[in-house]
MIGUDREN-102677 format. One record per residue: x, y, z of N, C-alpha, C, O in turn. Coordinates in steps of 0.02 Angstrom, whole numbers, padded with zeros to 5 digits, always signed. Each point is the difference from the previous one (the first is absolute). Layout:
XYZXYZXYZXYZ;...
END
This chain:
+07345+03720+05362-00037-00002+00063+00010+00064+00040-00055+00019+00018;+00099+00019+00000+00041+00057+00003-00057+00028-00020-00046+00011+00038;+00046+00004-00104-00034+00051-00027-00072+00015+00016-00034+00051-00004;+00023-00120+00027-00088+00002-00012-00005+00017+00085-00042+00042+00016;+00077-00068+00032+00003+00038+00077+00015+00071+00001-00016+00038+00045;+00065-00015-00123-00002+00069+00049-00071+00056-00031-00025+00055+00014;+00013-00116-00066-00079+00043-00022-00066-00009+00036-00056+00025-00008;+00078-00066+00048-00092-00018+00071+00031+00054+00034-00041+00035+00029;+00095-00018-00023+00016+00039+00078-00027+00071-00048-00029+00036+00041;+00028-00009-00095-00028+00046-00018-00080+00001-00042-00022+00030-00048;+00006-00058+00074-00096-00039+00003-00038+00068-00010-00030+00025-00048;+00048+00005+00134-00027+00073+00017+00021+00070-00058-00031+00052-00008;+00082-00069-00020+00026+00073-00056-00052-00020-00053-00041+00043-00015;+00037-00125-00027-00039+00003-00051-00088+00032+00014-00036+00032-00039;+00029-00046+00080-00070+00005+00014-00006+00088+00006-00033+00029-00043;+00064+00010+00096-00004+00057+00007-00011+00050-00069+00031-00013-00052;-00070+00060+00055-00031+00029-00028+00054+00066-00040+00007+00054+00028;+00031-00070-00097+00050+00040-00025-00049+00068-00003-00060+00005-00009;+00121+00051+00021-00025+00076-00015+00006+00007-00101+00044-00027-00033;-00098+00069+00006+00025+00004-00070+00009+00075-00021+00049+00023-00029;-00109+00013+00050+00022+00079-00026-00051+00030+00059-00042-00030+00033;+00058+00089-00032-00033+00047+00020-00054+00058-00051+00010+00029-00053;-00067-00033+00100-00066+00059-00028+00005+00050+00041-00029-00011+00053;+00065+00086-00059-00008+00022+00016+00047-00009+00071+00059-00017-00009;-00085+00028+00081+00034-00010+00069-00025-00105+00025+00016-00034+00048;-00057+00021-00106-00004-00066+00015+00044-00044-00035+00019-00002-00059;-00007-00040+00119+00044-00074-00030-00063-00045-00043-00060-00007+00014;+00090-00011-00054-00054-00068-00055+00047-00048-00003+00051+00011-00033;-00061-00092+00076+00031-00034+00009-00053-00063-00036-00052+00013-00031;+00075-00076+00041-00051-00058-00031-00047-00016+00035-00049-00012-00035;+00041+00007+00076-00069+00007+00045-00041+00044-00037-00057-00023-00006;+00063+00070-00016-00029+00053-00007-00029-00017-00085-00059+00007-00016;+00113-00029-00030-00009-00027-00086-00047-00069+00007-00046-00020-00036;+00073-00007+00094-00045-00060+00002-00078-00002+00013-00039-00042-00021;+00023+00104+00066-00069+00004+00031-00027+00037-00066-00061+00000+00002;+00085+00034-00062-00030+00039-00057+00010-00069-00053-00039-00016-00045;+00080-00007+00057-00025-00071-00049-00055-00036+00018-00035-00023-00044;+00020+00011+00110-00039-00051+00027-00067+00039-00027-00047-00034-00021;+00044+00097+00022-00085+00033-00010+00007+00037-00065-00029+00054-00010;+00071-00086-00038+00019-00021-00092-00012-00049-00019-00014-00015-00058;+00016-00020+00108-00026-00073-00026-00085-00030+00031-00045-00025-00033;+00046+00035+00079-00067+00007+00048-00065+00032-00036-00052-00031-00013;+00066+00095+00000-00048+00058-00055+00001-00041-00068-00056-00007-00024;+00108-00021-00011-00011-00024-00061-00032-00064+00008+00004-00030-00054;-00030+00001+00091+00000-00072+00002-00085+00020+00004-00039-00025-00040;+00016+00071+00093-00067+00034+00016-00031+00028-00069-00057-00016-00017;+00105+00066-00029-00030+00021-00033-00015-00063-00040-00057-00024+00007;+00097-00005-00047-00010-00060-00022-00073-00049+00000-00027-00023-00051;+00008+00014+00120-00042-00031+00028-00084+00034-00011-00056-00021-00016;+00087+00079+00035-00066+00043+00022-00041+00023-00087-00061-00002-00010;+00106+00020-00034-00042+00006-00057-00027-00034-00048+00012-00049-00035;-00064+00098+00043-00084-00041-00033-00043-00027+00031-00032-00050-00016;+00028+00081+00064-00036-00036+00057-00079-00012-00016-00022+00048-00032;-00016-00086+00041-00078-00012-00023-00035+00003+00062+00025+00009+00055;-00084-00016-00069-00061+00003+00074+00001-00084+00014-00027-00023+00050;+00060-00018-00100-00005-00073+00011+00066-00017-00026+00024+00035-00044;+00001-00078+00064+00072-00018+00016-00004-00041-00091-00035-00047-00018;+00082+00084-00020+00021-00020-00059+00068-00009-00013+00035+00050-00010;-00002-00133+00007+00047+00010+00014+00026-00049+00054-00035-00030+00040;+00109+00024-00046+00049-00019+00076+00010+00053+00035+00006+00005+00061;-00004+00043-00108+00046+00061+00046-00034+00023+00045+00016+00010+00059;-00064+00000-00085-00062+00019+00042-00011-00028+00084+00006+00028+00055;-00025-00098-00075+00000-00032+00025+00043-00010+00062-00025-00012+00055;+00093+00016-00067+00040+00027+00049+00009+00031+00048+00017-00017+00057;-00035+00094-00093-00011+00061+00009-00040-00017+00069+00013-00015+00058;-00065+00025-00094-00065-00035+00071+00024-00059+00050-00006+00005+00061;+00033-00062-00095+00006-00046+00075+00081+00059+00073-00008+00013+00060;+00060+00001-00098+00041+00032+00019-00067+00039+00064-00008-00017+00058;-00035+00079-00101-00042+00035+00043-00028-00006+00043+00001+00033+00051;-00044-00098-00072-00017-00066+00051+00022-00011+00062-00031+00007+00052;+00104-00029-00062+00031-00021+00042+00020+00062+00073+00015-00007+00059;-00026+00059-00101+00029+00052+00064-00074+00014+00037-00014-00012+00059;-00024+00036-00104-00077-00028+00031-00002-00028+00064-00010+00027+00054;+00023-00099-00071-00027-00026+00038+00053-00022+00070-00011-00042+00043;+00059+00078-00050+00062+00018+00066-00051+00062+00033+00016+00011+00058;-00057+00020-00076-00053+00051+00040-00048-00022+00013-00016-00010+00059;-00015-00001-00100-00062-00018+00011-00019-00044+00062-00059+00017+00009;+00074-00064+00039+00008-00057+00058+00012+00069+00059-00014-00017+00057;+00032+00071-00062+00012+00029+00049-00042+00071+00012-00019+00022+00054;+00009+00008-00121-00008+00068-00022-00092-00015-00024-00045+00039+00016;+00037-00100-00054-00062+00017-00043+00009+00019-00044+00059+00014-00009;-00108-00001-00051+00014+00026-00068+00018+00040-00003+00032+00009-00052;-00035+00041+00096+00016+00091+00012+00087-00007-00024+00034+00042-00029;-00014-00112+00054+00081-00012+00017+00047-00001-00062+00061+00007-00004;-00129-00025-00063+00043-00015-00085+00031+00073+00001+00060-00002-00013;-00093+00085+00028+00024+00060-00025+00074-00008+00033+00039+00045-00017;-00021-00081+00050+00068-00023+00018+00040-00030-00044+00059+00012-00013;-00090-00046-00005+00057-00040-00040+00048+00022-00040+00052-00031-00009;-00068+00091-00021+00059+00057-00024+00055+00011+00016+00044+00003-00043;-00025+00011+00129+00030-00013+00033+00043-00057+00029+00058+00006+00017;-00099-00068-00014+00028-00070+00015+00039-00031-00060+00053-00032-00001;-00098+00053-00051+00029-00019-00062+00070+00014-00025+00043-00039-00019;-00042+00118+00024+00051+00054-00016+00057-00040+00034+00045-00023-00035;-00045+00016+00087+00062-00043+00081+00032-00052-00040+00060-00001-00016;-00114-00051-00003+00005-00074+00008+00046+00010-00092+00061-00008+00000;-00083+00019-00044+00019+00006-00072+00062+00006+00008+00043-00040-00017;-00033+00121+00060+00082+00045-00022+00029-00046+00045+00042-00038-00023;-00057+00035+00082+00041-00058+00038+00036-00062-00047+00061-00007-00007;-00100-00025-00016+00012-00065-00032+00014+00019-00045+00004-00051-00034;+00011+00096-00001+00037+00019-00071+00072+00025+00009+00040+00000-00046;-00024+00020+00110+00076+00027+00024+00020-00073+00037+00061-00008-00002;-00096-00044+00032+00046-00052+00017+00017-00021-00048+00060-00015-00002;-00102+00001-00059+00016-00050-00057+00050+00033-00035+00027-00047-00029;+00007+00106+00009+00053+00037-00024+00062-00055+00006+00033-00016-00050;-00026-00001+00092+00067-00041+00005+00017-00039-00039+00057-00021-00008;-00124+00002-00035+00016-00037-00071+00029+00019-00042+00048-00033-00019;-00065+00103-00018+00036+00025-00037+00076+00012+00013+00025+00028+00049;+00009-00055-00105+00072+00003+00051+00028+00086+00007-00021+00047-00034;+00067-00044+00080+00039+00073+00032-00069+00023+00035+00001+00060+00015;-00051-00089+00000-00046+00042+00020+00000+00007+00071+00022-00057+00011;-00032+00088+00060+00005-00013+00066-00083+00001+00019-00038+00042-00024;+00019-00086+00065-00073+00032+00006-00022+00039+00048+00002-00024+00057;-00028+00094-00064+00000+00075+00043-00021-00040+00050+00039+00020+00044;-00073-00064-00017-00014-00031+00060+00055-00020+00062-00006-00012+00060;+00060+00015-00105+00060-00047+00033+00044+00074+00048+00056+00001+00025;-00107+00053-00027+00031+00064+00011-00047+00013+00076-00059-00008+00013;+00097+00023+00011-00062-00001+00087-00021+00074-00021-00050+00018+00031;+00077+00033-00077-00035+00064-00008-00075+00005-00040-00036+00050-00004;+00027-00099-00017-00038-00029-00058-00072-00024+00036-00058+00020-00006;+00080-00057+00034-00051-00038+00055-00010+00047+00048-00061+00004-00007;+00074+00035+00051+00013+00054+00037-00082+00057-00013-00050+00005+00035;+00073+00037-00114-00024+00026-00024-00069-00034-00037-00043+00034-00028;+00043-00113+00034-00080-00022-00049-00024-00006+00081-00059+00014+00008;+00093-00032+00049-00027-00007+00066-00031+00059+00022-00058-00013+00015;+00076+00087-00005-00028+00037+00034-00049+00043-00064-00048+00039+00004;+00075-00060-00044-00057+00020-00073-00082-00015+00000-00051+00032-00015;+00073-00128+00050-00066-00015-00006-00031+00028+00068-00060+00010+00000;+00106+00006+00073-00057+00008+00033-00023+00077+00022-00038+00011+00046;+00064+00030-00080-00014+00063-00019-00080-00013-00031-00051+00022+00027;+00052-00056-00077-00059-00007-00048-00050-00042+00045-00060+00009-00010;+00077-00049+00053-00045-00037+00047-00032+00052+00044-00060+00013+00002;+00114+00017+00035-00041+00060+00046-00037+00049-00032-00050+00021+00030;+00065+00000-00082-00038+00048-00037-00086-00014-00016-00052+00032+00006;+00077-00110-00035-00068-00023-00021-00037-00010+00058-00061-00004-00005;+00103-00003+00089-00057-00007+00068-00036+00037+00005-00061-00008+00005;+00110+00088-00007-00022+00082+00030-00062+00016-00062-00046+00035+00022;+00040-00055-00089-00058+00002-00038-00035-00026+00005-00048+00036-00009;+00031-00088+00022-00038-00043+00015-00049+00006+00055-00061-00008-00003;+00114+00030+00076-00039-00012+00066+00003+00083+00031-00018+00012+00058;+00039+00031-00093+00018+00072+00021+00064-00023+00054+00020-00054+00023;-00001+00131-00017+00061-00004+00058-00026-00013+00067+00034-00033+00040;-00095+00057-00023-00010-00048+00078-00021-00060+00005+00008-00025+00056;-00039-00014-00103+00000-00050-00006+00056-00049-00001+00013-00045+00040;+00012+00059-00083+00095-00046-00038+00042-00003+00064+00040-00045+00013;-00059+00124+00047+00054+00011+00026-00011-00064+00078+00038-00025+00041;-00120+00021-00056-00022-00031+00070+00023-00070+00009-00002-00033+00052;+00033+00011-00128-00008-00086+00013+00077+00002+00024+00030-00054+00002;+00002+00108+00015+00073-00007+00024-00011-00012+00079+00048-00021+00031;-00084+00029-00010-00028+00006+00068-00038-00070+00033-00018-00007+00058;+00011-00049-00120-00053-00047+00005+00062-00067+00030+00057-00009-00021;-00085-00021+00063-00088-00002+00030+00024+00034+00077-00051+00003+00035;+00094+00016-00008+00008+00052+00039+00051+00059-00024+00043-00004-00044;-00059+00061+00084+00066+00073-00013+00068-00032+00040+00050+00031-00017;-00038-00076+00058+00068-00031+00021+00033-00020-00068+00060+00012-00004;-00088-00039-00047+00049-00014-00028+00014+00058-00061+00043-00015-00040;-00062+00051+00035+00040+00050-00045+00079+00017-00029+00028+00020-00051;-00015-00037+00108+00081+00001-00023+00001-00068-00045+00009+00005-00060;-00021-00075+00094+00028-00048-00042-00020+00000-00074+00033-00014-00050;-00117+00040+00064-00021-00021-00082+00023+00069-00036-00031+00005-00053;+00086+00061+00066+00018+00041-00032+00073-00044-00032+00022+00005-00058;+00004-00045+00113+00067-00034-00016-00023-00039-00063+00025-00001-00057;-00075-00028+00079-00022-00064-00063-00018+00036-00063-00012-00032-00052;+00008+00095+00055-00014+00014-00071+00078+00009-00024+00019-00030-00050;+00018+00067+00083+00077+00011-00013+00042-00044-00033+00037+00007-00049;-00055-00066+00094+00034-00058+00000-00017-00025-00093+00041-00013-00044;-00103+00014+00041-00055-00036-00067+00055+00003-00062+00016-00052-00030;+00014+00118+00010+00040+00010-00052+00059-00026-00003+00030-00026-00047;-00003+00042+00148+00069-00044-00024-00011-00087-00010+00039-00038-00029;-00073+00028+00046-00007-00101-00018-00027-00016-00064+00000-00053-00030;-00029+00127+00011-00008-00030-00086+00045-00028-00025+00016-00057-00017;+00025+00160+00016+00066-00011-00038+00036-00046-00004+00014-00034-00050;+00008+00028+00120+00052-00055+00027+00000-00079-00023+00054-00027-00011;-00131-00018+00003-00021-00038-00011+00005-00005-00071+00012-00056-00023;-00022+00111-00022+00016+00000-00063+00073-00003-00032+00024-00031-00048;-00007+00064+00081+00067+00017-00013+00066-00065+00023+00053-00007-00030;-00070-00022+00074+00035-00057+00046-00012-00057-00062+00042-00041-00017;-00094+00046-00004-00008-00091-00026+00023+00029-00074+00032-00043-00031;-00039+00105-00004+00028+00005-00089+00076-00020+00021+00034-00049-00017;-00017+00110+00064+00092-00027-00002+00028-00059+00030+00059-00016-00005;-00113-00024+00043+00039-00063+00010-00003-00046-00064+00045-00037-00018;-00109+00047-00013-00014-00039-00043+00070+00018-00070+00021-00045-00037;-00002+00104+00034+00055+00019-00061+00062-00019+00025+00047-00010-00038;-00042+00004+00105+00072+00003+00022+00012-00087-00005+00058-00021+00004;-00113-00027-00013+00002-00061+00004+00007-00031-00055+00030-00054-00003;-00060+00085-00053-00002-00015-00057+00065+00035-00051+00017-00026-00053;+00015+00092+00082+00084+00023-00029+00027-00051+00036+00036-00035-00035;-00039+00016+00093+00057-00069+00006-00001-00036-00019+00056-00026+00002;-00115-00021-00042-00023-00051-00025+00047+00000-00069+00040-00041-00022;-00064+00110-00005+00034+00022-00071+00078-00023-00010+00020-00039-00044;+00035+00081+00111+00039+00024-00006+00022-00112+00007+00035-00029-00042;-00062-00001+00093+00032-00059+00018-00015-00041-00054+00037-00049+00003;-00079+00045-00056-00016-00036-00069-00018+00040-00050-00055+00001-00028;+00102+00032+00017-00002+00063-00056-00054-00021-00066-00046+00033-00026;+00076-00112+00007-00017-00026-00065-00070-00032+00003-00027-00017-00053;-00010+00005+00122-00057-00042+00021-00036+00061+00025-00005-00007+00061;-00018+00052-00077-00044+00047+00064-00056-00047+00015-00031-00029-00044;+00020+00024+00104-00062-00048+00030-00071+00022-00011-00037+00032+00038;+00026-00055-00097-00078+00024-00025-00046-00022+00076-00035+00046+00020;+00032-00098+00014-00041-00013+00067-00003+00075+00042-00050+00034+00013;+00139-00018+00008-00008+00064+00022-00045+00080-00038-00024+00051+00024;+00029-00072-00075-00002+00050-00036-00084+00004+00006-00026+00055+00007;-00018-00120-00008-00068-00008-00015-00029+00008+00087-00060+00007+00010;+00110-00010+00050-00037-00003+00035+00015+00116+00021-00040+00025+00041;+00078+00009-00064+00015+00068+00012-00091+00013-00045-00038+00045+00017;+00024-00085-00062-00067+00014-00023-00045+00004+00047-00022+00055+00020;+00006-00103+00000-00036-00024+00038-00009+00055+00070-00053+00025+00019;+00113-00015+00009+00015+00057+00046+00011+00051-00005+00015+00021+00056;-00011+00034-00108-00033+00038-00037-00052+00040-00014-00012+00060+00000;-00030-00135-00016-00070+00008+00017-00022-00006+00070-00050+00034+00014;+00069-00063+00023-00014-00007+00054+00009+00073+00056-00033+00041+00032;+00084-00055-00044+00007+00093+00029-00043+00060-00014-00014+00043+00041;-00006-00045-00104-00012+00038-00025-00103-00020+00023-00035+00050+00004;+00015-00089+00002-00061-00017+00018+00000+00030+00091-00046+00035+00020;+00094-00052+00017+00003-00009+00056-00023+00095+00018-00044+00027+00034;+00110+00002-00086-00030+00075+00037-00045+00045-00001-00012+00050+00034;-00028-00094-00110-00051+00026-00015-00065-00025+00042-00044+00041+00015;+00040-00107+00004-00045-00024+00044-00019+00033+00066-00056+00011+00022;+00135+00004+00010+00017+00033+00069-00022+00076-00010-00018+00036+00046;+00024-00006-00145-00035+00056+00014-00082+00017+00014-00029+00047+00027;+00002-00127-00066-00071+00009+00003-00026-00004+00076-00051+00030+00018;+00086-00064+00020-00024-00002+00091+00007+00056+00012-00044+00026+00034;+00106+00020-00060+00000+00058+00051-00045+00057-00018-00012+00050+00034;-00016-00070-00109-00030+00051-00026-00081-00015+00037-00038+00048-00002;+00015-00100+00029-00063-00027+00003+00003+00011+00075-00047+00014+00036;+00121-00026-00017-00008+00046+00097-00012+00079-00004-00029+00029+00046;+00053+00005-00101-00004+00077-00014-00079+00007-00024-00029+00054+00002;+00008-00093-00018-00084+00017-00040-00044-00027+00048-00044+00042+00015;+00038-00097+00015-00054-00012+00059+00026-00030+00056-00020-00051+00029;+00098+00110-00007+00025-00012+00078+00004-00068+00027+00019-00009+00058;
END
């Protein structure tokens, strides 16, 4: 009993992200092996899917292929219009790698890069780099710049905060629910070593995906406030 208390009190060491070698003046730690596994396994699963593609769906894979496509589709389309599918590249790209780095935790020794607030951090201001970009193309720079001003110039400051703000509540929101969800499920481990709680284990699925839907959804609003203000 001893043993297994003084291993919850070190919950936070298992989880933390070990250093392994250095490239050069950079550290390469598991965060880092884990996010090049996640898009090793992600790319193979795509390539997999994607070849042989027909003008008419031959096939499951296919089939897939397309509903998967479908599905991001039509997360645009309700807001954007058809114009909104040349998106889906983007929504897609989020929602996949996302849900391919929570699910890591299966594989055993694996940590999932999500469980890293640097991780989430960097897919947060990633995506809204790519959000503003796609505004300022879209609507030119005096256009993009006017809806900061809307529906009066008083509020400029706040809606400059609210864009500020946008990345840190991604991250944060992403990042808060992977590590509660690992830190709940290493205690689970550590307190029934011989039983791991498949329930726990099926609902980190479930939330996972969920997360992983959530920031991609929250990217399609912000991308559809960046395209028609």
């Amino acid at each position: 009993m001893e043993q297994r208390l003084e291993q919850m009190s070190k919950v936070m060491e298992y989880i933390a992200p070990d250093f392994l070698f250095y490239i050069g003046p950079i550290p390469i730690n598991t965060t880092i092996t884990s996010q090049w596994l996640a898009m090793i396994v992600l790319f193979s699963i795509i390539f997999w899917l994607t070849r042989g593609l027909k003008p008419k769906p031959e096939g499951k894979k296919q089939v897939i292929a397309e509903l998967i496509v479908g599905f991001f589709q039509g997360l645009l389309e309700p807001n954007l219009g058809k114009k909104g599918r040349k998106y889906a590249l983007l929504v897609g790209s989020l929602f996949l790698f996302i849900i391919t780095m929570n699910l890591l935790w299966f594989i055993p020794g694996v940590m999932p890069p999500t469980t890293d607030l640097n991780t989430t951090i960097g897919l947060a201001i990633t995506t809204m780099i790519i959000v503003h970009a796609l505004g300022f193309l879209n609507n030119g720079v005096k256009g993009y710049l006017s809806h900061f001003i809307q529906p009066f110039p008083a509020l400029l400051p706040l809606n400059l905060i609210k864009e500020v703000v946008k990345p840190v509540t991604l991250s944060l929101r992403l990042f808060g629910a992977m590590l509660g969800e690992k830190v709940a499920v290493t205690i689970f481990v550590i307190l029934i070593p011989l039983l791991v709680p498949v329930p726990i284990m099926l609902l980190g699925v479930l939330l996972g995906s969920l997360q992983a839907f959530v920031f991609t959804l929250l990217t399609v609003v912000y991308l559809t406030y960046a395209l028609e203000h």
